[in-house]
C-alpha positions in Angstrom: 168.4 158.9 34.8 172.0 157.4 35.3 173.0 154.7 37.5 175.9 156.2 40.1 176.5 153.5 42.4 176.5 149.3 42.2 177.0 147.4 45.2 177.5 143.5 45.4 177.7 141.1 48.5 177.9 137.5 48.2 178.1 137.0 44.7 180.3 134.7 43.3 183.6 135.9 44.1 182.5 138.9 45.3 182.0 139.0 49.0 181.1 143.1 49.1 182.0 145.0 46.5 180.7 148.6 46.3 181.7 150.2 42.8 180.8 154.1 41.6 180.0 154.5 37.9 180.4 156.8 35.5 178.4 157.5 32.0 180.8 155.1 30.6 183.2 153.1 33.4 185.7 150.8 32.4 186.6 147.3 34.4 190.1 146.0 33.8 192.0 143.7 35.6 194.2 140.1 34.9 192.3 136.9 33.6 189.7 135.5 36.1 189.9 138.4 38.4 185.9 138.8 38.2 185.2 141.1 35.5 182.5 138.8 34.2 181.1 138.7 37.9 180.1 142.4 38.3 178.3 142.1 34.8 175.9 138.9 35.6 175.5 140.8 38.8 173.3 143.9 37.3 172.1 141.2 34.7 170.7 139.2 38.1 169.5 142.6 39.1 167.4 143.1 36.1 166.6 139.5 36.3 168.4 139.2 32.7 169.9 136.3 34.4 168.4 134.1 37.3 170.3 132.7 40.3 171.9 129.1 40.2 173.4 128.2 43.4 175.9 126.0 41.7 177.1 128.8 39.8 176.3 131.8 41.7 176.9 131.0 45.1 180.6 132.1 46.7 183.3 129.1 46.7 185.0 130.6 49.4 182.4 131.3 52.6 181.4 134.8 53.6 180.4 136.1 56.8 176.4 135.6 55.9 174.2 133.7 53.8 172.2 136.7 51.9 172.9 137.5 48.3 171.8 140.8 46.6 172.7 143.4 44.4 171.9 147.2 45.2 171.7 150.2 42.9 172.2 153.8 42.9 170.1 155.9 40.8 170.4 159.2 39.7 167.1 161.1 38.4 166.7 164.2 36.1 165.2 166.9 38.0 162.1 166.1 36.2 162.2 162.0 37.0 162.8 163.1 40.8 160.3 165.5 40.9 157.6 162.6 39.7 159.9 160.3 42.3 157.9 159.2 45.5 159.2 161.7 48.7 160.2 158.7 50.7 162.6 157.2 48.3 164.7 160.7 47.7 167.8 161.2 49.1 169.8 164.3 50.4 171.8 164.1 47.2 168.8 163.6 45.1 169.2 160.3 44.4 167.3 156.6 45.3 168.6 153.0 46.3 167.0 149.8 45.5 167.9 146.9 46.5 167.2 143.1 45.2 167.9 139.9 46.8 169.1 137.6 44.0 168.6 134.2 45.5 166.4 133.1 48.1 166.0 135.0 51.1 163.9 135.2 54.4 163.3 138.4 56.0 163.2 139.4 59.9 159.7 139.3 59.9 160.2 135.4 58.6 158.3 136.0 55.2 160.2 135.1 51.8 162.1 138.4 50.0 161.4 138.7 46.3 161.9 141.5 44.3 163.2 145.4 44.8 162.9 146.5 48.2 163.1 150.4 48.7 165.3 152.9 50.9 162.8 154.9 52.7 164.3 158.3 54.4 168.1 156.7 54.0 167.1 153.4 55.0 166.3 150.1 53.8 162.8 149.1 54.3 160.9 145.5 54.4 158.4 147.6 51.4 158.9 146.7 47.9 159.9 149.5 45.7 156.3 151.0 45.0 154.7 148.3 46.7 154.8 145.1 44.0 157.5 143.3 42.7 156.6 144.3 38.8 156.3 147.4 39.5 159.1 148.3 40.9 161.2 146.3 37.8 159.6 149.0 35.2 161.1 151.8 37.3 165.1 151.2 37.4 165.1 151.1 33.5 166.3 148.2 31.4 169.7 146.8 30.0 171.0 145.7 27.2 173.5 142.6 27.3 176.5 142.3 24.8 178.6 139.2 25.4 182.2 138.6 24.3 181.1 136.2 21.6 177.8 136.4 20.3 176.3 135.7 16.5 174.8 138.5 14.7 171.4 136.6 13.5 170.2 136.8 17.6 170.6 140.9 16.8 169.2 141.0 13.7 166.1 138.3 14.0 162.6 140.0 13.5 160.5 137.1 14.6 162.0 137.2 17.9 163.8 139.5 21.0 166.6 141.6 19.4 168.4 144.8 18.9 167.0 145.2 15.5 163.3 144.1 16.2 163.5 146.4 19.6 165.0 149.4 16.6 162.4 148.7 13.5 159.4 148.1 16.0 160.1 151.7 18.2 160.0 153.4 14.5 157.6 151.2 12.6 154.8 151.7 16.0 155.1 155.8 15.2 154.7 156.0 12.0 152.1 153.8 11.2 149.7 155.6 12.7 150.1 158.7 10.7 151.0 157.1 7.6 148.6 157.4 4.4 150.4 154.1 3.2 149.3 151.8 6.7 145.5 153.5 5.7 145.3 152.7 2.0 146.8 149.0 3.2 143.8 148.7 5.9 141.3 149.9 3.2 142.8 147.6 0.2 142.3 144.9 3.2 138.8 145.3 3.8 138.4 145.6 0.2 139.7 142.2 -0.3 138.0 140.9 2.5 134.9 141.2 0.4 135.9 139.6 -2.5 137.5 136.7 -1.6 134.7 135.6 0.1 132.9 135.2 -2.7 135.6 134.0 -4.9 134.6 130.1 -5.7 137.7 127.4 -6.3 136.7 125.2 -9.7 134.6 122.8 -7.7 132.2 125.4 -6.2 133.7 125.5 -2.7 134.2 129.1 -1.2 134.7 130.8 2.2 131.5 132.8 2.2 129.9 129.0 1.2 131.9 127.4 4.0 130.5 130.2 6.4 127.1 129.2 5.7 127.9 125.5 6.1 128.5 126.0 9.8 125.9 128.5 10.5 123.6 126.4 9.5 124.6 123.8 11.7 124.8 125.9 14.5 121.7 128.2 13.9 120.3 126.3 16.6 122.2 127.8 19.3 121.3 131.4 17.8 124.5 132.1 16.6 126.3 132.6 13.2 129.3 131.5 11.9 132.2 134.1 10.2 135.5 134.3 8.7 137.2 137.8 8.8 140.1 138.7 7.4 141.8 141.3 9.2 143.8 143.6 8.4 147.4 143.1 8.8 149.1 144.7 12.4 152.7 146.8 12.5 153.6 143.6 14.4 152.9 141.2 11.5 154.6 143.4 8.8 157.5 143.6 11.1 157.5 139.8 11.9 156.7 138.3 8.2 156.9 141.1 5.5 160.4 143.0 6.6 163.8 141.6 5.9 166.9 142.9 7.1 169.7 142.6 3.7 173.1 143.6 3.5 173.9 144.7 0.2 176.6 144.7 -1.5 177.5 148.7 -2.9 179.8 147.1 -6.0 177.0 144.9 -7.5 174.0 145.7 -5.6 173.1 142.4 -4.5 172.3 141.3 -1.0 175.3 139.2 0.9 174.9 136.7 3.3 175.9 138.5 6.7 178.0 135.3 8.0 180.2 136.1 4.8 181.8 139.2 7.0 184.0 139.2 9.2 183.6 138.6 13.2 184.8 142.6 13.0 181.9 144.0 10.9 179.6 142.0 12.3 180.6 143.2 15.9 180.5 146.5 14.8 176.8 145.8 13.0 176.0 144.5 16.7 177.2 147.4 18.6 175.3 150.2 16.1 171.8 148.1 15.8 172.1 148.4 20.0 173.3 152.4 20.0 170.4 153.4 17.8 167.7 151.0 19.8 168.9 153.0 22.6 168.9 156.6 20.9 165.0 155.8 19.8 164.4 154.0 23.1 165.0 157.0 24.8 163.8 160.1 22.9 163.9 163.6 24.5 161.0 164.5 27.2 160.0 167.8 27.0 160.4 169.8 30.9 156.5 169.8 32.5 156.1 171.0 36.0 152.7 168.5 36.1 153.0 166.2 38.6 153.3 162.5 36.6 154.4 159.0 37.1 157.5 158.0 37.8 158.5 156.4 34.9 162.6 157.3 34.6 164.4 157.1 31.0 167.8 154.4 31.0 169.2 152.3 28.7 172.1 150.5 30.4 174.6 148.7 27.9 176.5 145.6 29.6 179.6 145.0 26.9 181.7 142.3 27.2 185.2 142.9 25.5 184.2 145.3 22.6 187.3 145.2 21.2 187.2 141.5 20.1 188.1 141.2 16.3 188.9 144.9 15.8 192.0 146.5 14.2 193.6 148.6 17.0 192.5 151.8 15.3 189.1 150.5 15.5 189.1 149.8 18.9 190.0 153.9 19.5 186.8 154.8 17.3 184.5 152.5 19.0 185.6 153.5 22.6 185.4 157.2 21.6 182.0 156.5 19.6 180.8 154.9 22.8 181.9 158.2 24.9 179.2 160.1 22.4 176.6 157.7 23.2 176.5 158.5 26.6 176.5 162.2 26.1 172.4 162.0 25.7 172.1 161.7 29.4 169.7 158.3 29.3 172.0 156.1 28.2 174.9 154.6 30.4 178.0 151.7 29.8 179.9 149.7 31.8 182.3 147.3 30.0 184.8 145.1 30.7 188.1 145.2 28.6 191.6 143.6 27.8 192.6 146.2 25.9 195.4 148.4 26.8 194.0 150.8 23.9 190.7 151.1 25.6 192.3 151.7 28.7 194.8 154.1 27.7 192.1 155.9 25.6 190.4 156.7 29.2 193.2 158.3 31.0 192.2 161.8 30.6 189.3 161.0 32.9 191.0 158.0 35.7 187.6 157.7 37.5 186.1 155.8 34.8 188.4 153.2 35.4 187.6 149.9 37.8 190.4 147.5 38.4 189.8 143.9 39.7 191.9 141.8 41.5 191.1 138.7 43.1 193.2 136.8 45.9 192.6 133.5 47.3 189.6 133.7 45.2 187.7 136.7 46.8 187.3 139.7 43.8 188.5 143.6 45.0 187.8 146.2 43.0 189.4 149.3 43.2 189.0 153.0 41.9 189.6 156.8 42.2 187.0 159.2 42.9 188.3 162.8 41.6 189.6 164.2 45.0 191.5 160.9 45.3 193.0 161.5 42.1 193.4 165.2 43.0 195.2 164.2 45.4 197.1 161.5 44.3 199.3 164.1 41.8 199.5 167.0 44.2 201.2 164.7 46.6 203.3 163.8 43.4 203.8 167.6 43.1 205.2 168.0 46.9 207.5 164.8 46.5 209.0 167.4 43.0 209.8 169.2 45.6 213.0 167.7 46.7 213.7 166.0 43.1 215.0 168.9 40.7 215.0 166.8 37.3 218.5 166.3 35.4 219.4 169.2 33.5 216.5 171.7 35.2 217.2 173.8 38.1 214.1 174.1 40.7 213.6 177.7 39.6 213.5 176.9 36.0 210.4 173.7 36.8 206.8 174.6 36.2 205.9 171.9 38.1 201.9 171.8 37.1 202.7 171.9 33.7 205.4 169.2 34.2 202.9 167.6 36.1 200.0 167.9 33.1 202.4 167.1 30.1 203.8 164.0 32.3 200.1 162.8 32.8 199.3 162.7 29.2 202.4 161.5 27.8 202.5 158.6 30.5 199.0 157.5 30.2 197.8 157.5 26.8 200.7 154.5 25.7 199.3 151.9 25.4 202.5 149.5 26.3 202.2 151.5 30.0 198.6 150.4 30.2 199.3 147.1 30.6 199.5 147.5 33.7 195.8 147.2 34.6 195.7 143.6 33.4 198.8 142.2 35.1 199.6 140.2 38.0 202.7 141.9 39.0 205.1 145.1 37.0 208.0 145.8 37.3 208.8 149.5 37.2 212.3 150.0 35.5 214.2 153.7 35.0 213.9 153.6 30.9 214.0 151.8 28.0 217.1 149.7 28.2 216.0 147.9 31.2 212.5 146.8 29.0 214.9 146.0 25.8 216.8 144.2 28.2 213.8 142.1 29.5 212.6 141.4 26.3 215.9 140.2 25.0 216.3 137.7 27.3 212.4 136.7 27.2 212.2 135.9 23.5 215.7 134.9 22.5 215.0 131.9 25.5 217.5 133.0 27.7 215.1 132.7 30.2 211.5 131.9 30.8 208.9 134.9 32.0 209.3 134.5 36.2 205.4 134.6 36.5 202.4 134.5 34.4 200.9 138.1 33.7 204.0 140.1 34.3 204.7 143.9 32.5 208.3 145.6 32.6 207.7 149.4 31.9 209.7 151.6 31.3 209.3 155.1 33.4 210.7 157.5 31.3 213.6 158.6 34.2 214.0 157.7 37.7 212.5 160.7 38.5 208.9 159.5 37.7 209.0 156.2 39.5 207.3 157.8 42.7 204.2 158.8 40.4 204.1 154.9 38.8 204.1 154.0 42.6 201.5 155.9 44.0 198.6 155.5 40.8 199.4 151.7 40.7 199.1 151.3 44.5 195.9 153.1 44.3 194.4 150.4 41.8 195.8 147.6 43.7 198.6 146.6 41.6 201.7 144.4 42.3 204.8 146.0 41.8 208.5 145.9 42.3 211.0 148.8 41.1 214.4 149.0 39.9 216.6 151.7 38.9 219.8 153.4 39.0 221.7 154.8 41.9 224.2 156.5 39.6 227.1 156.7 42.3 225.2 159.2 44.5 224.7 161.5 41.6 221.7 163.0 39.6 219.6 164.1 43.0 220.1 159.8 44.3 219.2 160.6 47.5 216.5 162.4 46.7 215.0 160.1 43.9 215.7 157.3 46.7 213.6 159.0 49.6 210.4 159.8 47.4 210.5 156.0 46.0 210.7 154.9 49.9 208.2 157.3 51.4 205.6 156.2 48.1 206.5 152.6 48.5 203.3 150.9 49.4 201.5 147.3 50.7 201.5 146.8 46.7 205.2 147.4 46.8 207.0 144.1 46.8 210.6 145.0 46.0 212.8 147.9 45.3 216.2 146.8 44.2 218.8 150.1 43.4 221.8 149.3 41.6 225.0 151.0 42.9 225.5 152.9 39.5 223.3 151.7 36.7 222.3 148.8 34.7 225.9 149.2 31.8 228.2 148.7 35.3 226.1 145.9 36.4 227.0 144.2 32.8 230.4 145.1 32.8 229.9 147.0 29.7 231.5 150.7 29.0 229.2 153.0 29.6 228.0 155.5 26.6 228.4 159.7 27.4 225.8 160.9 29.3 224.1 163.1 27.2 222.7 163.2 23.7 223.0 161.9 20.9 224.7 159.0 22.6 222.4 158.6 25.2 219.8 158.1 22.9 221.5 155.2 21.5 221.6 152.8 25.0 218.9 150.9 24.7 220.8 149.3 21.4 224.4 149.2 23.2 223.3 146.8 26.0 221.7 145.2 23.3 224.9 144.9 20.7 227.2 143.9 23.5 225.0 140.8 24.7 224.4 139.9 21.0 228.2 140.1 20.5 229.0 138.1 23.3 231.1 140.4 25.6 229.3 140.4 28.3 230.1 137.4 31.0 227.3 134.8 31.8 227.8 135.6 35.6 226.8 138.8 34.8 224.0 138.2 32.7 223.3 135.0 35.2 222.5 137.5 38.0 220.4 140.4 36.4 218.3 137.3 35.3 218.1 136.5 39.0 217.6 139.5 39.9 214.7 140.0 37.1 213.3 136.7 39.0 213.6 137.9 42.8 212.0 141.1 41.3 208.9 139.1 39.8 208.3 136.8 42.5 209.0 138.8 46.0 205.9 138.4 48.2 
């Protein structure tokens, strides 16, 4: 079973939120736009996590006073086949829904629980008709926060990913096993002779039996002390101990000793194989059974805490298998550009946040969004015939496929997602430029959260334009008019017709950036071209560019950053 659809009203920050998922979906976004938010909300769901109205109720008021979470689910054809008729959708799916703090219903009586939609809507009937059972029905998660120490996942004597691993293995073989049965025998073997076996003053159980029957006989009853044999749950609990050991010397190592990386990574496999043996393969049966659906949902906060960068790429692409089994699903929330960038073969697993005058909105692509977010790209190539090309000479869908890949799997482009405003700049020496001025303290970043990136041509800006706007991303643009030449006009009326709500400010400099400095402009074409980036940089460095001039691209930088 997978979970398709999440929708949140009065949570929080989040006044209605209504969010599709993927196998594995992504939520991005700047500092304290509500990523944390739509996690406790399926952990309230599950009741992981119970309501606090100090916490969970909205700071700024909503139009109503009801809180709940609602979830889409997504059966096998088997699951929905067991799945009572009332509950199934025209798509095959089911809705419940759960009201996560207190609430009264139209009929005046108190609403606990998961309530059902019955024939598309929502009914006043619990999800099949008690509270606990519907709760055994929608699956179960599995909660990784940002920071969390690895003895609560390794701990046998208690809840963990380990105990939930060892126990789902230990409870099937046990049963089978000649070992558990010589262990049982060798118990009830022992059983009968430490009864009789007498300390050095005489005193033994099977003695100490007898003392109390016979003070009891009276009442017709005897006295005993069995020893039992011992249960998988005690040999789990007392008699198995999780060790690291060291491969060099072959002795076991403290697991504090590693690193916050390793043990993360420790964390993060204990969970992935609790949820490979959590859910094992049904086999297909056209017997009519109960419903009792297959999901392990994993709630990860921040999985790339403490990992080298190229570990972050193996973890997001190991987490991409994991899902692949069809019973397992993950929803994470990230600051990393790698994770992000990782992702943009497939845009629809991507959720961006952002949150204004403290209400959260999350925004995404379905597939014929994003289907037609680049064929209206295609139509604006139309009238732009790249520098050096000729229309005739453009396969645009290729363009169009080669420009998708290169631009989104940077990581410095992915930044994006997790600022507060970008501005969108032609190419690279408008970014060296920026950054220049930034960390030599020329000047001080306009705004907190704010990305320069670079477009790779002027020609692209349109396509920057329309995929930020669609995930609800600030941004101002500036690039070069070049005196009317290189297809100007052109360029110009796709950047105006893309501009958006999300488009703050489009500044065009009458030539280019080396005219606005007062600096001698390099040929046109390679290999100096190549080399302007470190020309704008060598003349400021060398001092021959005037401080009016550098005074207003600064300014400009500023009015850029800040326009509302």
């Amino acid at each position: 079973m997978r979970a398709v659809e999440i929708q949140i009203h009065n949570f929080r920050s989040i006044h209605d939120a209504r969010i599709r998922l993927e196998p594995l979906s992504l939520i991005a976004g700047a500092n304290n736009a509500g990523k944390s938010n739509i996690i406790d909300a399926i952990r309230l769901f599950y009741g992981d996590l119970k309501w606090d109205d100090a916490r969970d109720k909205p700071k700024v008021a909503s139009g109503d006073p009801e809180a709940w979470v609602e979830v889409e689910f997504k059966p096998t054809e088997d699951e929905l086949a067991q799945l009572k008729d009332d509950y199934k959708s025209a798509d095959g799916t089911f809705r419940v829904r759960n009201y996560v703090s207190p609430s009264t219903g139209a009929d005046g009586k108190a609403r606990s629980g998961y309530y059902a939609y019955e024939n598309g809507n929502l009914s006043n009937n619990l999800f099949y008709g008690a509270k606990n059972v519907g709760s055994g029905k929608v699956g179960h998660i599995v909660y990784i926060p940002a920071v969390s120490k690895i003895d609560e996942n390794t701990k046998l004597t208690g809840p963990s990913a380990l105990r939930e691993l060892v126990a789902e293995v230990l409870n099937k073989v046990v049963a089978d096993s000649p070992a558990y049965k010589h262990l049982t025998e060798a118990f009830g073997t022992f059983e009968g002779s430490i009864k009789t076996q007498a300390s050095a003053d005489g005193r033994s159980l099977e003695s100490l039996e007898e003392e109390i029957t016979d003070e009891i006989s009276s009442w017709e009853a005897s006295f005993s002390l069995a020893v039992q044999s011992i249960q998988p749950e005690e040999i789990l609990k007392t008699l198995i101990k999780p060790q690291l050991i060291d491969e060099t010397h072959g002795g076991e190592i403290d697991q504090s000793r590693f690193g916050a990386g390793f043990q993360r990574h420790l964390i993060y496999t204990l969970i992935k194989l609790a949820a490979k043996h959590a859910n094992p393969p049904k086999a297909s049966s056209s017997e009519k059974k109960e419903f009792t659906p297959q999901l392990t949902w994993i709630l990860y906060e921040e999985p790339e805490a403490f990992l080298h960068p190229s570990q972050e790429e193996v973890l997001h692409d190991s987490l991409l298998k994991l899902v692949q089994d069809g019973t397992t699903k993950v929803l994470l929330t990230t600051h990393s550009s790698r994770f992000v960038s990782r992702s943009m073969d497939d845009l629809t697993r991507l959720i961006r946040l952002r949150r204004d005058e403290g209400v959260t909105t999350s925004y995404q692509l379905s597939q014929s969004q994003l289907d037609q977010l680049f064929s209206d790209a295609l139509v604006a190539d139309d009238s732009i015939v790249p520098h050096g090309t000729s229309a005739v000479d453009v396969n645009k869908a290729a363009m169009m496929a080669s420009l998708k890949t290169e631009l989104w799997m940077q990581s410095t482009r992915t930044t994006a997602f997790f600022s507060q405003r970008v501005i969108l700049v032609e190419g690279p020496s408008e970014t060296a430029l920026y950054r220049y001025l930034t960390t030599r303290g020329h000047m001080e970043p306009p705004v907190r959260g704010l990305a320069v990136i670079d477009c790779m041509g002027k020609f692209n800006i349109h396509r920057f334009i329309a995929i930020l706007s669609a995930f609800g991303i600030d941004h101002s643009v500036l690039y070069d008019g070049d005196s009317g030449r290189c297809s100007d006009t052109e360029v110009t009326a796709a950047i105006n017709e893309a501009r958006t709500n999300f488009t703050k400010r489009i500044t065009r400099f009458s030539n280019d950036l080396e005219t606005e400095l007062g600096i001698v402009p390099l040929p046109n074409k390679p290999p100096e071209s190549s080399r302007k980036p470190q020309y704008v940089l060598y003349n400021l460095e060398s001092g021959l560019v005037e401080q009016a001039k550098i005074d207003a691209l600064k300014q400009e930088f500023v009015n850029l950053a800040t326009a509302p």
